[in-house]
C-alpha positions in Angstrom: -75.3 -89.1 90.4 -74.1 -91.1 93.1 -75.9 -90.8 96.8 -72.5 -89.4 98.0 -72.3 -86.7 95.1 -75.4 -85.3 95.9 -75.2 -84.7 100.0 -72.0 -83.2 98.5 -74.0 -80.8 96.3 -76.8 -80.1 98.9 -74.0 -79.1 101.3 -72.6 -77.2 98.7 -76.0 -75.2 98.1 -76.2 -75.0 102.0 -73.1 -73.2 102.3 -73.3 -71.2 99.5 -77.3 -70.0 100.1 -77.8 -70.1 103.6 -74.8 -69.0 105.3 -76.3 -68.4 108.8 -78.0 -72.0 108.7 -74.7 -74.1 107.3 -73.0 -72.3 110.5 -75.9 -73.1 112.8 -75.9 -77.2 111.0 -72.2 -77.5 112.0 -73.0 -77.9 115.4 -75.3 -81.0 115.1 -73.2 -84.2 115.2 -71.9 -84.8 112.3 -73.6 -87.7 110.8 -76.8 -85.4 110.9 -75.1 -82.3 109.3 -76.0 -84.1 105.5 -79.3 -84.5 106.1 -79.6 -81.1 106.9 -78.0 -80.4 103.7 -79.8 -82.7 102.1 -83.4 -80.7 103.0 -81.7 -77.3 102.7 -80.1 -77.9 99.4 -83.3 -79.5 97.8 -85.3 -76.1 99.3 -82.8 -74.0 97.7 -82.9 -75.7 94.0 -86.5 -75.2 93.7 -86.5 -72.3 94.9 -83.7 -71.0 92.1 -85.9 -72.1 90.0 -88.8 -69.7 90.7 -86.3 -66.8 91.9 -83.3 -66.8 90.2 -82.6 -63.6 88.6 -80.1 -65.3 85.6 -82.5 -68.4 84.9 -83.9 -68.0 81.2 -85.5 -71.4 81.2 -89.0 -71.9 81.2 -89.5 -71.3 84.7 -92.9 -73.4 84.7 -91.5 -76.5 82.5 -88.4 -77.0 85.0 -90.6 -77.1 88.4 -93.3 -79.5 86.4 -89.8 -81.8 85.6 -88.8 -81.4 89.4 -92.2 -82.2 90.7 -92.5 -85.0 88.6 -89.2 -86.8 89.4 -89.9 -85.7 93.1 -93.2 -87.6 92.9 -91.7 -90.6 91.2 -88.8 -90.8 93.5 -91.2 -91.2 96.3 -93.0 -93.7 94.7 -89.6 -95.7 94.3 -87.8 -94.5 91.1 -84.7 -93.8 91.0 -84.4 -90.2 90.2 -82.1 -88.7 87.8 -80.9 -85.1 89.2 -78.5 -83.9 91.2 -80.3 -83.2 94.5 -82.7 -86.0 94.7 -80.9 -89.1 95.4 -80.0 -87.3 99.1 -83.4 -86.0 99.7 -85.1 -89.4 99.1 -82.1 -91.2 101.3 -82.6 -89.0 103.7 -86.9 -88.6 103.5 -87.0 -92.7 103.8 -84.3 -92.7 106.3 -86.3 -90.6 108.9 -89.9 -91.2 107.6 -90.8 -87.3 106.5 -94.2 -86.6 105.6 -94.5 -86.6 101.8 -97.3 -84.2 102.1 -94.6 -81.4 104.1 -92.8 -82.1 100.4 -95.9 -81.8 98.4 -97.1 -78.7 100.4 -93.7 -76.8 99.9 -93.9 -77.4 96.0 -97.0 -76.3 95.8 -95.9 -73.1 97.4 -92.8 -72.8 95.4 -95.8 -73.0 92.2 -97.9 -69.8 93.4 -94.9 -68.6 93.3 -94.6 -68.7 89.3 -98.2 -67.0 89.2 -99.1 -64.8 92.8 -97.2 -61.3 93.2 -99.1 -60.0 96.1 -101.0 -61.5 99.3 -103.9 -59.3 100.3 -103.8 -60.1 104.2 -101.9 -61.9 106.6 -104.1 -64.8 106.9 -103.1 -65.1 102.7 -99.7 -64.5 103.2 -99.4 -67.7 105.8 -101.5 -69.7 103.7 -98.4 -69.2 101.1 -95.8 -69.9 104.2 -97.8 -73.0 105.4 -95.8 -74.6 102.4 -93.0 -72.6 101.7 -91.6 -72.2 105.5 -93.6 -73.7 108.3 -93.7 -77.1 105.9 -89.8 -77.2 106.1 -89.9 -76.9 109.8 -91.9 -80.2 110.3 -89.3 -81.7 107.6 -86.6 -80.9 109.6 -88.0 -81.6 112.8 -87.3 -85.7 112.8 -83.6 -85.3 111.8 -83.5 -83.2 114.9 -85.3 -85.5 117.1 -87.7 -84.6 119.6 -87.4 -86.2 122.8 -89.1 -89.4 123.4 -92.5 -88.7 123.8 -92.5 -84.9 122.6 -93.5 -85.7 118.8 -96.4 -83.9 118.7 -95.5 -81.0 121.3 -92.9 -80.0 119.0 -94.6 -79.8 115.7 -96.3 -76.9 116.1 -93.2 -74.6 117.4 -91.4 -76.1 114.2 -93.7 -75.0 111.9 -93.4 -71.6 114.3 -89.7 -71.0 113.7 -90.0 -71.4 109.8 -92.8 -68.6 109.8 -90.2 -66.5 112.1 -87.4 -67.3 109.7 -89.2 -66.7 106.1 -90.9 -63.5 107.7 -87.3 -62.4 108.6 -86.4 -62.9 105.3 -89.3 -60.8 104.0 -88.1 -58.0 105.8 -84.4 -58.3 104.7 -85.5 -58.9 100.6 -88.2 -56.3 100.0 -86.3 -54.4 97.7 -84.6 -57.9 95.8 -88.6 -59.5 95.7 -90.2 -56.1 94.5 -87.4 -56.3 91.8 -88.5 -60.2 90.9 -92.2 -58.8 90.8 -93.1 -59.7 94.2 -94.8 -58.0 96.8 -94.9 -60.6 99.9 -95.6 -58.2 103.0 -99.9 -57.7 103.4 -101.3 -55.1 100.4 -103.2 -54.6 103.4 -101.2 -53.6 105.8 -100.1 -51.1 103.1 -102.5 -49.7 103.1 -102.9 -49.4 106.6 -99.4 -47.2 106.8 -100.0 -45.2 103.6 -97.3 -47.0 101.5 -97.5 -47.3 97.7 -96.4 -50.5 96.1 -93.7 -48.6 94.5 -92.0 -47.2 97.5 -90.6 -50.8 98.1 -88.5 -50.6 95.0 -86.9 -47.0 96.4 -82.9 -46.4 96.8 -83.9 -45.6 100.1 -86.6 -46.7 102.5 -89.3 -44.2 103.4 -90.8 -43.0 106.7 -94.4 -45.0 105.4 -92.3 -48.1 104.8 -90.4 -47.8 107.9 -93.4 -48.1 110.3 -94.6 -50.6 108.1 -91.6 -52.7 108.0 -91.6 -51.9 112.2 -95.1 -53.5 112.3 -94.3 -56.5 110.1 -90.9 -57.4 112.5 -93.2 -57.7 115.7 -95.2 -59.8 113.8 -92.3 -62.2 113.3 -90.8 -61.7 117.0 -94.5 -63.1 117.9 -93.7 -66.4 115.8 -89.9 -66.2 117.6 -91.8 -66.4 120.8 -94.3 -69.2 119.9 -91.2 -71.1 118.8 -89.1 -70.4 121.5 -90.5 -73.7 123.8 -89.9 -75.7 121.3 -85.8 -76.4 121.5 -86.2 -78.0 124.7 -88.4 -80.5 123.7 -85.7 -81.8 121.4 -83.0 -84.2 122.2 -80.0 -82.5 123.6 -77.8 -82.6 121.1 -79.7 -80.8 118.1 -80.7 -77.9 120.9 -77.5 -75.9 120.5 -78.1 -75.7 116.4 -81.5 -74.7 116.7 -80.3 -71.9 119.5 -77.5 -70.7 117.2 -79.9 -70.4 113.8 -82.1 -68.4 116.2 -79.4 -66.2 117.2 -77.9 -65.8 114.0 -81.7 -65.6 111.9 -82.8 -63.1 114.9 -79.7 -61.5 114.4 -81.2 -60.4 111.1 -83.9 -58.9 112.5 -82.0 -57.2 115.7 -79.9 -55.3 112.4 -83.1 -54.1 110.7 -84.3 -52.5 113.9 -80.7 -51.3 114.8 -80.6 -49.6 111.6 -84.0 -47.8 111.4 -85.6 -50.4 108.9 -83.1 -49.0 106.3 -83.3 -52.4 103.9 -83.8 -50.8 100.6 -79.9 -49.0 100.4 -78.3 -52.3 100.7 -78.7 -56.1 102.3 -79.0 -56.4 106.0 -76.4 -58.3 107.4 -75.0 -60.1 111.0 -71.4 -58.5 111.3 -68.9 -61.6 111.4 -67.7 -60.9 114.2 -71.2 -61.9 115.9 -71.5 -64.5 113.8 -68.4 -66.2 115.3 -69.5 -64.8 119.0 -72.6 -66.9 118.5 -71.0 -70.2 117.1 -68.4 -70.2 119.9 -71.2 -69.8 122.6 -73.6 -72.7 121.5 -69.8 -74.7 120.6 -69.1 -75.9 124.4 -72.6 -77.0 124.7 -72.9 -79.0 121.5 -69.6 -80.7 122.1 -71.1 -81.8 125.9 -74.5 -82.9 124.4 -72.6 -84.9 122.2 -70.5 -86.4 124.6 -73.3 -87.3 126.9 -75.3 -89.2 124.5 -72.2 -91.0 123.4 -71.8 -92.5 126.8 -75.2 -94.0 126.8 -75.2 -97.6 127.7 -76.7 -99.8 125.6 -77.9 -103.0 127.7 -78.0 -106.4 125.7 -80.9 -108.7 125.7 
């Protein structure tokens, strides 16, 4: 597997899996897109491994052979897989943490073996890894400001809790179906709702109010989030603004439609889809522009 073959199967995986966020990616300059790619794509083919509904594999055995060709490709081998030439190029290129990597396997493992989270504090326990973890991976491709490092960590790690909690909301019916219960048993409880009732054709009036409760949890993660696009360089701010359009946009259709997510997937209409892209377009294009003209002054 060539290094160029397998940005071209990350970005491949991007645009297939995560629709919203290959949009949002095209508005970085371009010789950042793959790297994007390369994160997103190597996210996506562990997680098929825990999630996909066709794999008949041993589910354990596969991520044990991923995490071991992960760990040695960090230590310097050269990996044999599909995804991992790009990751590592693209890990050593901008110096990610190795523990962000290590942190998101391990959540992609509880996965094999934890169906339910009894309170919120356990669910981000599970998210520290599995979301907020891919925030601070992303977060040096996108480059915070000189200076801004650390400021912006902590909003990173924000939007990825906003974004997986999103998705938690959208996928109740598809994770109860996997065997997965990811929203609080405690909160639950707290709204009268049965396990069950998440696997419904339709949603109930319990699951509604609970599914209402769970959405201002994630517009409170939206919010802590929200001060973090300016402290990144110009030209990455109009792709973060657009994925949080677009991933918000998920959230604004669950409350536009009652919290009806168990009759069918919730979904951005295409038409806002291209509203928002054409609105963060102009300023990407300028941001560009601006730090092309930057002089560089020779010693």
């Amino acid at each position: 597997m060539t290094l160029t073959a397998s940005y071209e199967r990350c970005r491949r995986l991007h645009a297939r899996y995560g629709r919203s966020y290959y949009l949002a990616t095209r508005l970085l300059p371009q010789w950042k897109r793959r790297h994007v790619h390369a994160l997103y794509g190597f996210a996506r083919y562990a997680d098929e491994i825990v999630d996909s509904f066709t794999m008949t594999a041993d589910r354990s055995r596969a991520l044990d052979g991923l995490c071991a060709r992960v760990e040695a490709g960090l230590t310097g081998a050269r990996p044999d897989d599909p995804v991992l030439p790009a990751l590592l190029h693209t890990v050593n290129s901008f110096g990610i943490d190795h523990d962000d990597i290590g942190a998101f396997l391990a959540s992609m493992r509880a996965d094999l073996s934890v169906t339910r989270y009894a309170t919120y504090d356990d669910l981000l326990g599970y998210m520290a890894g599995s979301a907020a973890a891919i925030g601070t991976m992303m977060l040096p491709v996108l480059e915070p400001a000189p200076g801004c490092e650390e400021a912006a960590r902590e909003p990173a790690r924000q939007l990825g809790l906003a974004f997986q909690l999103t998705n938690f909301l959208r996928d109740v019916g598809e994770d109860f179906a996997r065997g997965r219960i990811y929203l609080p048993m405690e909160d639950l409880g707290k709204f009268g709702v049965e396990p069950g009732e998440l696997g419904a054709a339709r949603t109930g009036r319990a699951v509604r109010r609970l599914l209402a409760f769970e959405a201002g949890r994630a517009r409170e993660h939206y919010r802590a989030a929200a001060g973090g696009i300016g402290l990144l360089i110009a030209s990455s701010r109009p792709c973060v603004r657009a994925a949080v359009d677009l991933y918000g946009g998920i959230l604004d259709e669950i409350e536009r439609g009652g919290f009806e997510v168990l009759a069918g997937r919730v979904r951005v209409p295409r038409r806002r889809r291209a509203a928002v892209f054409a609105r963060h377009l102009l300023a990407s294009a300028e941001a560009g522009r601006t730090e092309r003209r930057v002089r560089v002054e020779l010693p």
